[in-house]
PyMOL CGO cylinders between C-alpha atoms (Angstrom):
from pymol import cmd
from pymol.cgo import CYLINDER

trace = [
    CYLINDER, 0.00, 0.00, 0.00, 1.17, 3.74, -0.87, 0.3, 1, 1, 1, 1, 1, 1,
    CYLINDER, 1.17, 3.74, -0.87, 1.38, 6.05, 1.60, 0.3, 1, 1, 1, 1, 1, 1,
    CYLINDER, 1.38, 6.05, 1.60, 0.17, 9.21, -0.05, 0.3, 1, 1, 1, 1, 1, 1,
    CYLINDER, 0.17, 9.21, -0.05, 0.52, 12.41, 1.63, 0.3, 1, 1, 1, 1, 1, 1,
    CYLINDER, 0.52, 12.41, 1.63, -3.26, 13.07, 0.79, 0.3, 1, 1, 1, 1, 1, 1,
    CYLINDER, -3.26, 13.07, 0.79, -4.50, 10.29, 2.84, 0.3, 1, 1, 1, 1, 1, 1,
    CYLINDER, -4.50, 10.29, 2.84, -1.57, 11.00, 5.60, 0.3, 1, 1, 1, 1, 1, 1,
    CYLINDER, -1.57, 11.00, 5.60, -3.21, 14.63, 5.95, 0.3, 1, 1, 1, 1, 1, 1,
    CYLINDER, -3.21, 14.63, 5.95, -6.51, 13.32, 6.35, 0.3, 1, 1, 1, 1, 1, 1,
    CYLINDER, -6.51, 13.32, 6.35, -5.49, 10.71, 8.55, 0.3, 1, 1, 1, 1, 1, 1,
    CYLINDER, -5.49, 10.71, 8.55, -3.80, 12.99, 10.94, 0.3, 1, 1, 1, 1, 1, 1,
    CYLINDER, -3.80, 12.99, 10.94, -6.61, 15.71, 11.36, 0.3, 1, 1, 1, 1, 1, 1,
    CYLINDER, -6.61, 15.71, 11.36, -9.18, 13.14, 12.09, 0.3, 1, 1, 1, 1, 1, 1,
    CYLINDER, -9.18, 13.14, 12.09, -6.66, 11.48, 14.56, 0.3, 1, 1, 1, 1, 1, 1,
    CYLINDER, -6.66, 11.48, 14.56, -6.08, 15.11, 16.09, 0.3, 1, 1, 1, 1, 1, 1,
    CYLINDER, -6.08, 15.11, 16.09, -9.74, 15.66, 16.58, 0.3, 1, 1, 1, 1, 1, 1,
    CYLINDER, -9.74, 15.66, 16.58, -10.11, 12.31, 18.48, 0.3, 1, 1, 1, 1, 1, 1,
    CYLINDER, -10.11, 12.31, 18.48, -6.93, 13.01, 20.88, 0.3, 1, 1, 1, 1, 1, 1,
    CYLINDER, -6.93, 13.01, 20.88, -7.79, 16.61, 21.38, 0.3, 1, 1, 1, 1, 1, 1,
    CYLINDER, -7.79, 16.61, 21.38, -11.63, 15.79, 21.95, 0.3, 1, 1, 1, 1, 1, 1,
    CYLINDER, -11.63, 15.79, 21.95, -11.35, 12.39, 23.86, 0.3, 1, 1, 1, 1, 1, 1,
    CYLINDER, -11.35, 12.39, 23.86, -7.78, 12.29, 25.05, 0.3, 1, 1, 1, 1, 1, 1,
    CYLINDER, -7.78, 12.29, 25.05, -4.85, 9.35, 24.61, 0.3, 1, 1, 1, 1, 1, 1,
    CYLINDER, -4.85, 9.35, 24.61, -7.28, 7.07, 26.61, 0.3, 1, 1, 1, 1, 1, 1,
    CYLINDER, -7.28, 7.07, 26.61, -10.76, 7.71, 25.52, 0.3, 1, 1, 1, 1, 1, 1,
    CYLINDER, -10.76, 7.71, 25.52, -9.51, 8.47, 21.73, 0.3, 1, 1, 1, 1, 1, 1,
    CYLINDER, -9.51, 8.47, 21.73, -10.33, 5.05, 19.89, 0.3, 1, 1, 1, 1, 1, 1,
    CYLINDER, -10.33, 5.05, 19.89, -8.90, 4.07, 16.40, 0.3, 1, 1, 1, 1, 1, 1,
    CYLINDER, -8.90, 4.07, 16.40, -12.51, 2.87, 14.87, 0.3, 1, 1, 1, 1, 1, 1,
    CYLINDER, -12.51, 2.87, 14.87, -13.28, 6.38, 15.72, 0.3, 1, 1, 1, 1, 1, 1,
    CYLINDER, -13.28, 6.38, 15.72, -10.26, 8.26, 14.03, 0.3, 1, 1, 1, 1, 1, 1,
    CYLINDER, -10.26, 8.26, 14.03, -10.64, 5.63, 11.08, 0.3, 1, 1, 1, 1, 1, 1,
    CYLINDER, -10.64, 5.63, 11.08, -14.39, 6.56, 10.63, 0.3, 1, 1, 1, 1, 1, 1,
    CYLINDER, -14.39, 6.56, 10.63, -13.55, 10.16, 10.47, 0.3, 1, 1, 1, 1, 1, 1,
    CYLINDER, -13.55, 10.16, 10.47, -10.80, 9.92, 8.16, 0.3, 1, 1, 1, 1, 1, 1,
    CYLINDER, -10.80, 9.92, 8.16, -13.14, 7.49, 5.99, 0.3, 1, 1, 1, 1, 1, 1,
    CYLINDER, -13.14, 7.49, 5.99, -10.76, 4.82, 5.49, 0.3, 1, 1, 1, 1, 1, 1,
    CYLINDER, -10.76, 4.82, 5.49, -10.64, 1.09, 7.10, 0.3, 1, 1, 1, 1, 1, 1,
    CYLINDER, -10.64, 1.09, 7.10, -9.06, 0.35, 10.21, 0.3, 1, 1, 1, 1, 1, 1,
    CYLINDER, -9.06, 0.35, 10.21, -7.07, -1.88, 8.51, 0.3, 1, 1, 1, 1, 1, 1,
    CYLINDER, -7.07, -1.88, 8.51, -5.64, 0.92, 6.64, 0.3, 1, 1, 1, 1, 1, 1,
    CYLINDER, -5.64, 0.92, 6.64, -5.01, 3.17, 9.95, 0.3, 1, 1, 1, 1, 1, 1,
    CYLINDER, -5.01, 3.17, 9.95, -2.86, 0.30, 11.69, 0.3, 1, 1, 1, 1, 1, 1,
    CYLINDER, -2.86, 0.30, 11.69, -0.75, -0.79, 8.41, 0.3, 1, 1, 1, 1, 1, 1,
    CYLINDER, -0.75, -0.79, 8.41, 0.09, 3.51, 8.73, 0.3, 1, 1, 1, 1, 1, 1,
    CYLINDER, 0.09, 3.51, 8.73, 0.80, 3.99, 12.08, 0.3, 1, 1, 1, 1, 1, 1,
    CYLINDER, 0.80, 3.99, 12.08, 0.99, 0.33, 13.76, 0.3, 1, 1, 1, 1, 1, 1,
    CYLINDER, 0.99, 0.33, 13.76, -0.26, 1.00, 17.05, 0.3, 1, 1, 1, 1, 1, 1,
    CYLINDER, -0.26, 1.00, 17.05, -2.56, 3.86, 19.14, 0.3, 1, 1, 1, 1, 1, 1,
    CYLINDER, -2.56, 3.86, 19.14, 0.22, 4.81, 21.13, 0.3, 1, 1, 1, 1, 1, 1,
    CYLINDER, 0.22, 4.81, 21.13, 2.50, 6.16, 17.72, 0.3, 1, 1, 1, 1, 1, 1,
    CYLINDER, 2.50, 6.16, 17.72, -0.33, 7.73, 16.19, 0.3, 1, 1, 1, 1, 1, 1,
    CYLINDER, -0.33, 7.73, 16.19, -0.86, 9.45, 19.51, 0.3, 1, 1, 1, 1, 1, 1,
    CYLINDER, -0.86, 9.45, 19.51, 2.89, 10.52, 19.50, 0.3, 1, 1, 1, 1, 1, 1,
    CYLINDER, 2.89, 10.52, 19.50, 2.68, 11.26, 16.38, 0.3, 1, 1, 1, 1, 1, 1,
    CYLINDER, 2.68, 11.26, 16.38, -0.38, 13.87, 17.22, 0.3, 1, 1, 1, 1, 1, 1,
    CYLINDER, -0.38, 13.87, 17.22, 0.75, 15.37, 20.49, 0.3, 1, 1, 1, 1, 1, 1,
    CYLINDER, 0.75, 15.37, 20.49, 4.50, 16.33, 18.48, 0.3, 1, 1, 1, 1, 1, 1,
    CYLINDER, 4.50, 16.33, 18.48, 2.24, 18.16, 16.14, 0.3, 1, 1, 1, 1, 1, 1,
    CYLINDER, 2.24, 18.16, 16.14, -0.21, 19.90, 18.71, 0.3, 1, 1, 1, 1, 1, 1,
    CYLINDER, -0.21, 19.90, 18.71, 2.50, 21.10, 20.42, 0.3, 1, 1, 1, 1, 1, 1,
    CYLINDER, 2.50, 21.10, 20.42, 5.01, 22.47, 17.62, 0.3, 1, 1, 1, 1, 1, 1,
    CYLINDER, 5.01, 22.47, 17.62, 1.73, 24.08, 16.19, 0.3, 1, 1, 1, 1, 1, 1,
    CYLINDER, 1.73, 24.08, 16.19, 0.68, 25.57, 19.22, 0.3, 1, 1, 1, 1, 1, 1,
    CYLINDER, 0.68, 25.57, 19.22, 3.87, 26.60, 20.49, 0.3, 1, 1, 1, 1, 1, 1,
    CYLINDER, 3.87, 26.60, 20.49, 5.35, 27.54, 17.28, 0.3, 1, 1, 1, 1, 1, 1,
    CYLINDER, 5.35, 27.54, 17.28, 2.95, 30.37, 17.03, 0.3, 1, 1, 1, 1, 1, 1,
    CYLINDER, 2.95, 30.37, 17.03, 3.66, 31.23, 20.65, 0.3, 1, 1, 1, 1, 1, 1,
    CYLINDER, 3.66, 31.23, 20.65, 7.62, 31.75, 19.60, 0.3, 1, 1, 1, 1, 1, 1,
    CYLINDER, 7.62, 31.75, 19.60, 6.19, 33.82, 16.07, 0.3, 1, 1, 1, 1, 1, 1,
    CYLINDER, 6.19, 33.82, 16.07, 4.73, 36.36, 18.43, 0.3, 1, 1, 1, 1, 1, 1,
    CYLINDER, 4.73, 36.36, 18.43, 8.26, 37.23, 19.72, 0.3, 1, 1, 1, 1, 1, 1,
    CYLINDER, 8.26, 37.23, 19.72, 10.14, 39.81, 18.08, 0.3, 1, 1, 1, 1, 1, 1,
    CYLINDER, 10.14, 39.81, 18.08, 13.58, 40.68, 19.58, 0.3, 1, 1, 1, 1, 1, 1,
    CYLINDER, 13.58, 40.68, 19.58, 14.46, 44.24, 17.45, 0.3, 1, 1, 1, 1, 1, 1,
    CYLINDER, 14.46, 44.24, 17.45, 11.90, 45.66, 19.69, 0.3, 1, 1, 1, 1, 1, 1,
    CYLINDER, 11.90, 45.66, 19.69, 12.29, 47.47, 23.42, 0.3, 1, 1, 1, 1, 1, 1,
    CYLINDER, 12.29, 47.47, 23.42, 10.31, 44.87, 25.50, 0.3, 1, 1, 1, 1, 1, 1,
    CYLINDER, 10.31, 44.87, 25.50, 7.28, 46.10, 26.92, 0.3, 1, 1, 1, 1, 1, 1,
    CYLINDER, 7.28, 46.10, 26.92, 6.13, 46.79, 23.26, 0.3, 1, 1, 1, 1, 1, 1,
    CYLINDER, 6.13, 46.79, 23.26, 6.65, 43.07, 22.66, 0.3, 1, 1, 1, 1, 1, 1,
    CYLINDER, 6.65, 43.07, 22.66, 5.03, 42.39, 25.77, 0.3, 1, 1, 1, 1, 1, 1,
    CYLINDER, 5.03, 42.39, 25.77, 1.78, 44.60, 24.90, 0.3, 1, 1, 1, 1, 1, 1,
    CYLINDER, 1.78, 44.60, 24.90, 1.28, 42.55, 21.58, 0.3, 1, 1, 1, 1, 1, 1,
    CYLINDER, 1.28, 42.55, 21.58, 2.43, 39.62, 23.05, 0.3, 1, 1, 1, 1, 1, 1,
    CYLINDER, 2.43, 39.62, 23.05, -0.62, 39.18, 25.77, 0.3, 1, 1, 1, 1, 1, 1,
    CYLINDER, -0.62, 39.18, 25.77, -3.30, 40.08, 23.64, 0.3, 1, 1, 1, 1, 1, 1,
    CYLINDER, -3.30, 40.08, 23.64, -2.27, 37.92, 20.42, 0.3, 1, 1, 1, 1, 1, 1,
    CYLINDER, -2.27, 37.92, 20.42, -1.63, 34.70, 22.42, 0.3, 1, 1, 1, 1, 1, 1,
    CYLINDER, -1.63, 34.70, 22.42, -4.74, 35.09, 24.40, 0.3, 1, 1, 1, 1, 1, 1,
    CYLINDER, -4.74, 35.09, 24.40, -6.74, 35.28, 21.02, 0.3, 1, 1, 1, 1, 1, 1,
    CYLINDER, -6.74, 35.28, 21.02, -4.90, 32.01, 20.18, 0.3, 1, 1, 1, 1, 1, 1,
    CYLINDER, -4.90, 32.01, 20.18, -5.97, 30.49, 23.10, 0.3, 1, 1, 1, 1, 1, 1,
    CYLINDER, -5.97, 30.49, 23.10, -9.36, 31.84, 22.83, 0.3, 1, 1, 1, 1, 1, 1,
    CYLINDER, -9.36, 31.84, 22.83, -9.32, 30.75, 19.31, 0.3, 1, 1, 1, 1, 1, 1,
    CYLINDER, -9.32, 30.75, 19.31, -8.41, 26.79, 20.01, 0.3, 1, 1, 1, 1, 1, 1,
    CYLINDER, -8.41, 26.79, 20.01, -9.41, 26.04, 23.62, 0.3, 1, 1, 1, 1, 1, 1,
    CYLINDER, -9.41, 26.04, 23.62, -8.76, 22.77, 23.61, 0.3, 1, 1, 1, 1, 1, 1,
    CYLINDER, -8.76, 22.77, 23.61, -5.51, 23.03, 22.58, 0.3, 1, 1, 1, 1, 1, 1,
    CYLINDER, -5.51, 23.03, 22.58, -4.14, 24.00, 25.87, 0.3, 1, 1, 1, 1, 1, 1,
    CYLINDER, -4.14, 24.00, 25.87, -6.61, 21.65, 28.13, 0.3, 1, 1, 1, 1, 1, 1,
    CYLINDER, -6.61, 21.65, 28.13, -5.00, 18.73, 25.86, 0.3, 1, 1, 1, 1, 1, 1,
    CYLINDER, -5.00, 18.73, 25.86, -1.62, 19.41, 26.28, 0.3, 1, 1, 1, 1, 1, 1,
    CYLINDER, -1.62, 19.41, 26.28, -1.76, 19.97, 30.46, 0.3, 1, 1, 1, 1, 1, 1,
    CYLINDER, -1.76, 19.97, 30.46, -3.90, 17.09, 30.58, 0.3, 1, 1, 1, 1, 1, 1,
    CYLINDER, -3.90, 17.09, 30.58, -1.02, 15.04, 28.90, 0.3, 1, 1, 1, 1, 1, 1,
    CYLINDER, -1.02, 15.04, 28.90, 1.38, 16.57, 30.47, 0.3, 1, 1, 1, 1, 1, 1,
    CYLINDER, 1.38, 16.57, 30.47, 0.01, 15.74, 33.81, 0.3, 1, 1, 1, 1, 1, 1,
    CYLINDER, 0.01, 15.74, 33.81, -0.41, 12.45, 32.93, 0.3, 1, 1, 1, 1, 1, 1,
    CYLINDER, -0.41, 12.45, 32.93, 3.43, 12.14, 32.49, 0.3, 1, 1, 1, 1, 1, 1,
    CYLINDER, 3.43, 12.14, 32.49, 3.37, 9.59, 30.48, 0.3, 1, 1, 1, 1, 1, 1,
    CYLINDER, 3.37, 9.59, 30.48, 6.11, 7.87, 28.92, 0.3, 1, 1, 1, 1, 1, 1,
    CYLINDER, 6.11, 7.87, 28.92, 4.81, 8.71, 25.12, 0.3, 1, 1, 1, 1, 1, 1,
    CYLINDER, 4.81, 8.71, 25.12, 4.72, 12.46, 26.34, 0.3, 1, 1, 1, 1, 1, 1,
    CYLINDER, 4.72, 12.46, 26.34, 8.23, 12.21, 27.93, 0.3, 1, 1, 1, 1, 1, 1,
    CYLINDER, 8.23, 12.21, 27.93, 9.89, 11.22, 24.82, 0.3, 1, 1, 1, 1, 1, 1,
    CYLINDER, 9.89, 11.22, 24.82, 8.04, 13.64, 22.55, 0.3, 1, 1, 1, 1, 1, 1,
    CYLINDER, 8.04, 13.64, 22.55, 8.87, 16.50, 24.39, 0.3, 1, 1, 1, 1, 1, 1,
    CYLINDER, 8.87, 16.50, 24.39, 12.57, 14.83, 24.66, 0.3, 1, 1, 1, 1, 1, 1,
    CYLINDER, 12.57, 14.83, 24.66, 13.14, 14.76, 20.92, 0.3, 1, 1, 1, 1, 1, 1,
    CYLINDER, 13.14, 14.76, 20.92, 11.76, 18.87, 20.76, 0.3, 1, 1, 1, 1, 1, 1,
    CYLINDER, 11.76, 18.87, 20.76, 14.07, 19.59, 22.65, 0.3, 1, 1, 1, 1, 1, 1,
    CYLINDER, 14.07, 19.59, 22.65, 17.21, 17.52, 21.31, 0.3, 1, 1, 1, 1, 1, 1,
    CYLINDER, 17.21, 17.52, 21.31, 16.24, 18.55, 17.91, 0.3, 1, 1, 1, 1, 1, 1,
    CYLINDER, 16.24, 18.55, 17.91, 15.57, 22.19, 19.15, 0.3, 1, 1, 1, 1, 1, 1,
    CYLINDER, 15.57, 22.19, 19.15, 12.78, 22.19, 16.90, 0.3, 1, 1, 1, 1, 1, 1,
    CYLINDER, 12.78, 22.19, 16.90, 11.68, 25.46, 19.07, 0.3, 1, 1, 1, 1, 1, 1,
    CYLINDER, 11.68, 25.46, 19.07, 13.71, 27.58, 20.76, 0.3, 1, 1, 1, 1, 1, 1,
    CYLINDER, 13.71, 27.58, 20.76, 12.58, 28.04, 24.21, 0.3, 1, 1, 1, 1, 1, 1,
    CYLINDER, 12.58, 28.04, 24.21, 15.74, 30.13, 25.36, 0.3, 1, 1, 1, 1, 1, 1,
    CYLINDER, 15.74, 30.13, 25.36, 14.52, 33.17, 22.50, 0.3, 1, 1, 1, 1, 1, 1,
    CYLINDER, 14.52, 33.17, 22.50, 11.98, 34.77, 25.38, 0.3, 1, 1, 1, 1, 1, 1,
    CYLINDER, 11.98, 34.77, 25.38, 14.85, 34.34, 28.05, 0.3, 1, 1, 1, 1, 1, 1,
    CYLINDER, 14.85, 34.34, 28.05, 17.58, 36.20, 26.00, 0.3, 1, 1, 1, 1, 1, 1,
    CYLINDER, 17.58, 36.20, 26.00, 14.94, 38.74, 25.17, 0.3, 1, 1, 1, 1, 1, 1,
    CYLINDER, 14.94, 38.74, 25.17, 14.46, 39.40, 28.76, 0.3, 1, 1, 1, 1, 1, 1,
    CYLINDER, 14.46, 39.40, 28.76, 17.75, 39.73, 29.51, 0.3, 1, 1, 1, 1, 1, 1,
    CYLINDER, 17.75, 39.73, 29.51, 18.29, 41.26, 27.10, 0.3, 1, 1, 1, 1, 1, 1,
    CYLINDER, 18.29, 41.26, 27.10, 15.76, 44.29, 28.43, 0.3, 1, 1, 1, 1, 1, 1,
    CYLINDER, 15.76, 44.29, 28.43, 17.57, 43.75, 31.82, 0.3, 1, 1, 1, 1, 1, 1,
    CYLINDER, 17.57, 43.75, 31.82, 21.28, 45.06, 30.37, 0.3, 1, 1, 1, 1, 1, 1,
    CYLINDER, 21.28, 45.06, 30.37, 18.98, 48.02, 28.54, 0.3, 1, 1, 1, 1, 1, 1,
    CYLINDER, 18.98, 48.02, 28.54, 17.52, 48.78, 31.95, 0.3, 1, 1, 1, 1, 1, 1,
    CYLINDER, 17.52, 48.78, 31.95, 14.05, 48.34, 30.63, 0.3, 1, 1, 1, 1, 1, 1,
    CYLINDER, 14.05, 48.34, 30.63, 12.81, 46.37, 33.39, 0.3, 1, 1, 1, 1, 1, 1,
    CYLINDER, 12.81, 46.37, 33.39, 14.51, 45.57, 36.69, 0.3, 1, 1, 1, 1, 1, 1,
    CYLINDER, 14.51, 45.57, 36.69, 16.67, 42.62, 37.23, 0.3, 1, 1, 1, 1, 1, 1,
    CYLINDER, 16.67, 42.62, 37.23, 14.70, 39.16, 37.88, 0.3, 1, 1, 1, 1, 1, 1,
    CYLINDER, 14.70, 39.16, 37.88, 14.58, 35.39, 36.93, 0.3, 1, 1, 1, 1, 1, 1,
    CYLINDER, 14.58, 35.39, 36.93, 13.61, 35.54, 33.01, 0.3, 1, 1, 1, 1, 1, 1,
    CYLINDER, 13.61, 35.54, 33.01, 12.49, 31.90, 34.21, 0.3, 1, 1, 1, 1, 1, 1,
    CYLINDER, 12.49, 31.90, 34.21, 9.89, 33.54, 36.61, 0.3, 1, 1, 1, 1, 1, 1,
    CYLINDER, 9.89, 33.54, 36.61, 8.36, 36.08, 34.45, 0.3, 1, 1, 1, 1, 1, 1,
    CYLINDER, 8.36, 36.08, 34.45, 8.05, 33.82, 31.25, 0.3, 1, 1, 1, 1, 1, 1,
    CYLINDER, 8.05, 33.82, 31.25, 5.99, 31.56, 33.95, 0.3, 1, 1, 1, 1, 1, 1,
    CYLINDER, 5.99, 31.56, 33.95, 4.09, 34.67, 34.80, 0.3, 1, 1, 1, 1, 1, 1,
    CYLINDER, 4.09, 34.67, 34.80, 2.90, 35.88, 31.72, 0.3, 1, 1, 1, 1, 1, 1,
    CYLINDER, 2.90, 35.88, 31.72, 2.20, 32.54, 30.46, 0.3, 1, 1, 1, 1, 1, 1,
    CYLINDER, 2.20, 32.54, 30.46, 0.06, 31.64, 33.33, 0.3, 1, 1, 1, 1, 1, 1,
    CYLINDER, 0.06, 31.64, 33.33, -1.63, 34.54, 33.62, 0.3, 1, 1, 1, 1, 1, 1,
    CYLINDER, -1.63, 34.54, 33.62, -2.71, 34.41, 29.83, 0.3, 1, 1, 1, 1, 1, 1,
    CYLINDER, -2.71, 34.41, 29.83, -3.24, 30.25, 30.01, 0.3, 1, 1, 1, 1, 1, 1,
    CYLINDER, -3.24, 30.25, 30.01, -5.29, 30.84, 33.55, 0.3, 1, 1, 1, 1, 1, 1,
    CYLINDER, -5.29, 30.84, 33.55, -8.92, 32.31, 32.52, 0.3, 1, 1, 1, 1, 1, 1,
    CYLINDER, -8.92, 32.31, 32.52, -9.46, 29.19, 29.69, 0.3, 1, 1, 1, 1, 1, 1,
    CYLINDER, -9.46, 29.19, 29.69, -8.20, 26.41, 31.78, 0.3, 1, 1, 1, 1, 1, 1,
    CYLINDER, -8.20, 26.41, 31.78, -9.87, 27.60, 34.79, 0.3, 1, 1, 1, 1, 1, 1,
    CYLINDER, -9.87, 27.60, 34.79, -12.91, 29.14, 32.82, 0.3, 1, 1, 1, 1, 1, 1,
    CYLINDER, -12.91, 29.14, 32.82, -15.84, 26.90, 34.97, 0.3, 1, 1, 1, 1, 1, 1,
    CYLINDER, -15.84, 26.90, 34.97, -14.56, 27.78, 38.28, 0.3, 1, 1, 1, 1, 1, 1,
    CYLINDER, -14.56, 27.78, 38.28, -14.08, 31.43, 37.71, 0.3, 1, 1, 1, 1, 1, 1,
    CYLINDER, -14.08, 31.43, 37.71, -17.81, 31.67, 36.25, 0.3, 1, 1, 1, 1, 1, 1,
    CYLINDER, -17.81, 31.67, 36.25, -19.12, 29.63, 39.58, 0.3, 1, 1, 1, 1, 1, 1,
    CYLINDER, -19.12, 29.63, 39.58, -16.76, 31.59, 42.12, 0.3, 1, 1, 1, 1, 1, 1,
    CYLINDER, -16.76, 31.59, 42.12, -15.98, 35.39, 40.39, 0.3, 1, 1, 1, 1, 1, 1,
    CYLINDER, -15.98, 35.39, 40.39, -19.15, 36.05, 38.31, 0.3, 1, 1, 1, 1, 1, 1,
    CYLINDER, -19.15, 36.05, 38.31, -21.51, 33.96, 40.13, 0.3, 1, 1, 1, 1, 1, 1,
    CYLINDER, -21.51, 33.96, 40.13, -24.75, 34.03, 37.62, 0.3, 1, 1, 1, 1, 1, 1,
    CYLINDER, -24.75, 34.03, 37.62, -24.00, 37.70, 37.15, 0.3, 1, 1, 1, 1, 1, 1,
    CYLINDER, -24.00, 37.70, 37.15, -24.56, 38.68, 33.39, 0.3, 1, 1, 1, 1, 1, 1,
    CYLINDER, -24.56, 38.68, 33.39, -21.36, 38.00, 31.30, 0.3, 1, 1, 1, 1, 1, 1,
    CYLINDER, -21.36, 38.00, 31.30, -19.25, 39.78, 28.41, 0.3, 1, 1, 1, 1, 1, 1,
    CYLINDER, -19.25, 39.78, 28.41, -17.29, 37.27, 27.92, 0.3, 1, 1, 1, 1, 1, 1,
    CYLINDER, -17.29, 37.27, 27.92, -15.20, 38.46, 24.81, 0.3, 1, 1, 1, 1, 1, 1,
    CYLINDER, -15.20, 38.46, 24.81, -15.51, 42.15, 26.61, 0.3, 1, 1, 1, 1, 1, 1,
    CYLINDER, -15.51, 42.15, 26.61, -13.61, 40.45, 29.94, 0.3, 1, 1, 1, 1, 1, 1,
    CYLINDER, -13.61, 40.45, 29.94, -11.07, 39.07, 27.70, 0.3, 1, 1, 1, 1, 1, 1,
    CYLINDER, -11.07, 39.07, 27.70, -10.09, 42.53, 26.26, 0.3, 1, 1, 1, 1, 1, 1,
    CYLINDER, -10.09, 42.53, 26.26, -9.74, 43.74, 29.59, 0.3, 1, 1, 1, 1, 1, 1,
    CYLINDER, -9.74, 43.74, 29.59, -7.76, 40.68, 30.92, 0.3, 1, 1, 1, 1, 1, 1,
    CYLINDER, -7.76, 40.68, 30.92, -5.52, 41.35, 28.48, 0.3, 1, 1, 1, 1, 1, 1,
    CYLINDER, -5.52, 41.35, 28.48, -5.23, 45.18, 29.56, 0.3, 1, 1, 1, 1, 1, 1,
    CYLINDER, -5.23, 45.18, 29.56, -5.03, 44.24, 32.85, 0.3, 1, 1, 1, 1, 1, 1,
    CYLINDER, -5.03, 44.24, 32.85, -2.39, 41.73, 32.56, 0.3, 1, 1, 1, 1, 1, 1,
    CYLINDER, -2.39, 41.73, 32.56, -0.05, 43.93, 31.00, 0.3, 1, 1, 1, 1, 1, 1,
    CYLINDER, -0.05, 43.93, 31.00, -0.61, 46.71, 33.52, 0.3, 1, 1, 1, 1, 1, 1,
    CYLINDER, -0.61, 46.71, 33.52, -0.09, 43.85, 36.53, 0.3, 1, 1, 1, 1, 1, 1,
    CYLINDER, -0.09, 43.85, 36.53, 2.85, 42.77, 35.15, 0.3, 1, 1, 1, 1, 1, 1,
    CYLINDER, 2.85, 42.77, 35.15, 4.82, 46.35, 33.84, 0.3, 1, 1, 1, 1, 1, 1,
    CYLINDER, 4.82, 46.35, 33.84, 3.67, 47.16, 37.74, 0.3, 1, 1, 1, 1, 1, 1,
    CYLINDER, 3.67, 47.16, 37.74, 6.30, 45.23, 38.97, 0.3, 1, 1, 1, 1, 1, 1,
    CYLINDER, 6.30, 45.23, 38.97, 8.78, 45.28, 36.06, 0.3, 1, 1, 1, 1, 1, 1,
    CYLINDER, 8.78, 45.28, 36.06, 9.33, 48.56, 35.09, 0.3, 1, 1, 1, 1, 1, 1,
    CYLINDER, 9.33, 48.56, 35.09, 12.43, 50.21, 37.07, 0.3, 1, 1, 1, 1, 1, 1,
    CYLINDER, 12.43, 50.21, 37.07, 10.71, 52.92, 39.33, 0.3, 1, 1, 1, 1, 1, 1,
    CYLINDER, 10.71, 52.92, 39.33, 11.79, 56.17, 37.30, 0.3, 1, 1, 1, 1, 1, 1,
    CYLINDER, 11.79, 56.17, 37.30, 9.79, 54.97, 35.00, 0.3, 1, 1, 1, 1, 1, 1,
    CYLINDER, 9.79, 54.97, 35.00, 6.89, 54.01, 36.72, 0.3, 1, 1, 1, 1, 1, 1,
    CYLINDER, 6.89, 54.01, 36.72, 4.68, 56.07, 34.02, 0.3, 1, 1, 1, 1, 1, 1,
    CYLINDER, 4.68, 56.07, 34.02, 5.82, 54.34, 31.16, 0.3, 1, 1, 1, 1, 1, 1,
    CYLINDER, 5.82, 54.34, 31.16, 3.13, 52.98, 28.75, 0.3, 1, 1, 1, 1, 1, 1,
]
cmd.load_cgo(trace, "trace")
């Protein structure tokens, strides 16, 4: 049998649908098989077993996810200019493919051994480069754009305060709003303000305290 990139294609968005919707255990290859419209048969003489079709799927997820995270950085400008694009474009992405992120941290807290060496072979083959936000920051630092700190800890910050409102989305309604009436696009736009005021709060070296 040829493997034609056609049918490949196919194969893996109807595969991607199944992981993202069901996850690596409820996913089921009948399933992926009947959305791609080909025989099971077919599916296992591609990709042998669930388990490399799943690795397979999670490698893609997260380059495509993440590789638009790293397009959003651009280091020829002063930082809190990256920063102010930064928050609101990956928190459309996000809003734009929520399950994206609730798939990857639910794999990722599963820790499983499939997830281990995906994420090993990123980062061997440096397929992203996760250290382009650190030098950036540091970067800033030697300018005196923002006050010395951990590039570690503020890449966690911003991250997780962008990632928190969509992973946590049921539990903020239920505690925060509490059957009050909801903008919820409108409370987005102002997250995103609001992060970036949060965050240049404690950033910004004091003289400039004003800075936009």
């Amino acid at each position: 049998m040829e493997k034609t990139k056609e049918t490949e294609e196919i194969i893996l968005n109807a595969a991607m649908e199944e992981f993202i919707g069901k996850g690596r255990h409820g996913a089921k290859m009948q399933n992926i098989a009947d959305r791609a419209g080909v025989n099971k048969a077919l599916l296992h003489y591609y990709y042998r077993s669930k388990e490399k079709l799943y690795a397979k799927i999670f490698r893609l997820v997260y380059k495509r996810f993440f590789s638009e995270f790293i397009k959003l950085i651009d280091d020829d400008k002063p930082f809190l200019e990256i920063l102010r694009s930064f928050i609101p474009t990956y928190m459309n992405l996000l809003n734009k493919n929520p399950k994206i992120p609730l798939f990857i941290m639910k794999e990722l807290s599963e820790g499983g051994e499939t997830v281990r060496n995906v994420l090993k072979r990123i980062v061997e083959e440096k397929e992203l480069d996760q250290k382009q936000f650190d030098s950036i920051i540091r970067k800033a630092i030697k300018n005196g754009e923002i006050v010395p700190l951990d590039p570690r800890q503020l890449i966690a910050t911003i991250i997780g305060s962008c990632l928190f409102f969509f992973i946590a989305e049921p539990i903020f309604r239920a505690i925060i709003v509490r059957g009050e009436e909801f903008d919820r696009e409108q409370f987005i736009k102002e997250r995103q303000q609001a992060i970036y005021e949060t965050i240049t709060m404690g950033i910004i070296p004091r003289g400039d305290a004003n800075a936009n």
